[in-house]
C-alpha positions as CSV (number, residue, x, y, z in Angstrom):
1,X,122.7,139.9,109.1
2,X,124.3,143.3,110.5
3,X,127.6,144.0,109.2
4,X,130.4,145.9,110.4
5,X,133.4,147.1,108.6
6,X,132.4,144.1,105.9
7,X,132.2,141.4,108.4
8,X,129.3,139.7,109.3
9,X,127.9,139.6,113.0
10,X,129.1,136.4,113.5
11,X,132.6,136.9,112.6
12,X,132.7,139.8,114.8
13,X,131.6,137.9,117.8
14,X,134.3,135.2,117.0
15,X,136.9,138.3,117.0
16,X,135.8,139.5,119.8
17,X,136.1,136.1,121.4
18,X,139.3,135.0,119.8
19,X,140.8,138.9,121.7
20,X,139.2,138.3,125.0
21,X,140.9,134.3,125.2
22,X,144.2,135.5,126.4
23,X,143.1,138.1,128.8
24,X,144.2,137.1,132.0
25,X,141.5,138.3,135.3
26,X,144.3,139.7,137.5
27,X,146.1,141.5,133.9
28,X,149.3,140.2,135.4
29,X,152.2,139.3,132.9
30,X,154.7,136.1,133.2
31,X,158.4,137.1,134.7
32,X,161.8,134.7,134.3
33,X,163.8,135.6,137.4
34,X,167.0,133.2,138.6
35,X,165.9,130.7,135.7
36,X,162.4,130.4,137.4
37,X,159.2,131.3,135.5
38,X,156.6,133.2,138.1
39,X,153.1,134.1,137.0
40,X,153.5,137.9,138.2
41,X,156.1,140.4,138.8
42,X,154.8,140.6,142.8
43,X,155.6,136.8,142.7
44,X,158.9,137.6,141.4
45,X,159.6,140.5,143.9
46,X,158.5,138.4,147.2
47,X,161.2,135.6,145.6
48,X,163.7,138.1,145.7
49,X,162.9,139.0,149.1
50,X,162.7,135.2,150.4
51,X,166.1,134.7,148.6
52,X,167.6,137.9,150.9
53,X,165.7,136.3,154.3
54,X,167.5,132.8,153.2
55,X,170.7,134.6,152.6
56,X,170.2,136.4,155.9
57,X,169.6,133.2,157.6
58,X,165.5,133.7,158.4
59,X,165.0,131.1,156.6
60,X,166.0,127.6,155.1
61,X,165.3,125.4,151.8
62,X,163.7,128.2,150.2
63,X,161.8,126.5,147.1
64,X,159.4,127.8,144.3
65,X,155.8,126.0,143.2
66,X,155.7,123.3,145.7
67,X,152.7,120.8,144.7
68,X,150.6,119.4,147.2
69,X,148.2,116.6,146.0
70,X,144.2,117.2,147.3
71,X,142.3,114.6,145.3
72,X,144.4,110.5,144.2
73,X,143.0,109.4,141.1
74,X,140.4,107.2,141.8
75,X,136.7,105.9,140.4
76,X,133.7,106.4,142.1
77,X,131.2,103.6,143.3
78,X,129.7,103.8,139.5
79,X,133.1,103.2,137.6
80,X,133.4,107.1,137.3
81,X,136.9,107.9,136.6
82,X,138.0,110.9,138.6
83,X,141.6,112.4,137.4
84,X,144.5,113.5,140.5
85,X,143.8,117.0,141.4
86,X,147.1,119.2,142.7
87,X,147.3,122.4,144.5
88,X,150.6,124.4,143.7
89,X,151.4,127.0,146.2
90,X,153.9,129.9,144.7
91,X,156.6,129.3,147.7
92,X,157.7,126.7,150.4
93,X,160.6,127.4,153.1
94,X,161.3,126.3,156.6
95,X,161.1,129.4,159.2
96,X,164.1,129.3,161.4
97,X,161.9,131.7,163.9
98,X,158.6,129.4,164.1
99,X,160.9,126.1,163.4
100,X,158.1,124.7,161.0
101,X,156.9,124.5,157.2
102,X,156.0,127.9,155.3
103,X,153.8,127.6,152.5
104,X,153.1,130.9,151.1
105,X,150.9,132.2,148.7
106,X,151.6,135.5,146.7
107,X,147.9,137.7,145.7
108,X,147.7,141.0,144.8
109,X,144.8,143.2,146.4
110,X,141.5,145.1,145.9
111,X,139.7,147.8,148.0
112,X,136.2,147.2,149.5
113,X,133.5,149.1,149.4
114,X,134.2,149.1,153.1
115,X,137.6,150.7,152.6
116,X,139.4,147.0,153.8
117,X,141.7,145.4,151.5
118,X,141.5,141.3,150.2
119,X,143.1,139.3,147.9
120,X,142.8,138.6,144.5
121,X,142.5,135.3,143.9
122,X,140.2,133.0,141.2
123,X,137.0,131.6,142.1
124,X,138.6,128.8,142.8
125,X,141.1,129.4,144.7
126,X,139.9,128.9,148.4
127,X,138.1,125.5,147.8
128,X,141.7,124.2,146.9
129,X,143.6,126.3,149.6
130,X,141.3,124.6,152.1
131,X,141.6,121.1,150.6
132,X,145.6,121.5,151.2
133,X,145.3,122.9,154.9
134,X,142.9,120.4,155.6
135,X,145.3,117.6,154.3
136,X,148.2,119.3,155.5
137,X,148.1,119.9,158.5
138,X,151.9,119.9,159.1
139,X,152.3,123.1,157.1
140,X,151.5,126.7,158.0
141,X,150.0,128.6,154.8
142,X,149.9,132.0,154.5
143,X,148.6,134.3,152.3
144,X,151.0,137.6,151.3
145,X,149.1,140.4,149.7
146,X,151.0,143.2,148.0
């Protein structure tokens, strides 16, 4: 075996790994704002702005992490147990202007090669915003990118 700085090759690889396990993909950090924890200081700055709309009189029943449910628990024809899956959505307020449901979604963004700009958002991330428009119908969501 290799070693490097008096570790063996395997130990380095389970350093490496153990350094690379907290890494977040988007490199965003946690932020405590108004006793509320938010996943990103954009997510943070747009509840600042919401609470100034509300204030304003925009909008009404401003209210953070609203949790939609896209999947009961349930078992499958085989006995499969399948657990309750949940969407959370960063925001949810009623818009005085379009007299219906907001739910809003916070993303950061990323150039193109083609020079347009898209969201950041997990690999994941679409299957379960579909799921919740589909089963939601009631709702608007909307995507904010800063």
């Amino acid at each position: 075996m290799d070693y490097y700085d008096g570790m063996t090759t395997a130990a380095f690889l389970d350093v490496q790994a153990a350094q690379r396990k907290g890494k977040k993909r988007q490199n965003s950090h946690k932020v405590v704002l108004d006793n509320i924890e938010f996943d990103s200081q954009i997510e943070a700055a747009r509840w600042q702005e919401l609470c100034l709309l509300q204030r304003a009189g925009d909008i009404q029943q401003l209210r953070p992490h609203p949790e939609f449910t896209i999947q009961e628990k349930h078992r499958d024809a085989f006995g499969k147990p399948f657990r309750e899956r949940a969407y959370t959505a960063d925001f949810i307020y009623w818009s005085v202007e379009h007299s219906r449901w907001i739910v809003e979604e916070v993303k950061g963004r990323r150039r193109t090669k083609a020079g347009n700009f898209v969201p950041l958002v997990s690999r994941d991330f679409y299957v379960r915003w579909d799921r919740a428009r589909d089963l939601y119908p009631a709702y608007e969501f909307v995507i904010v990118m800063r």
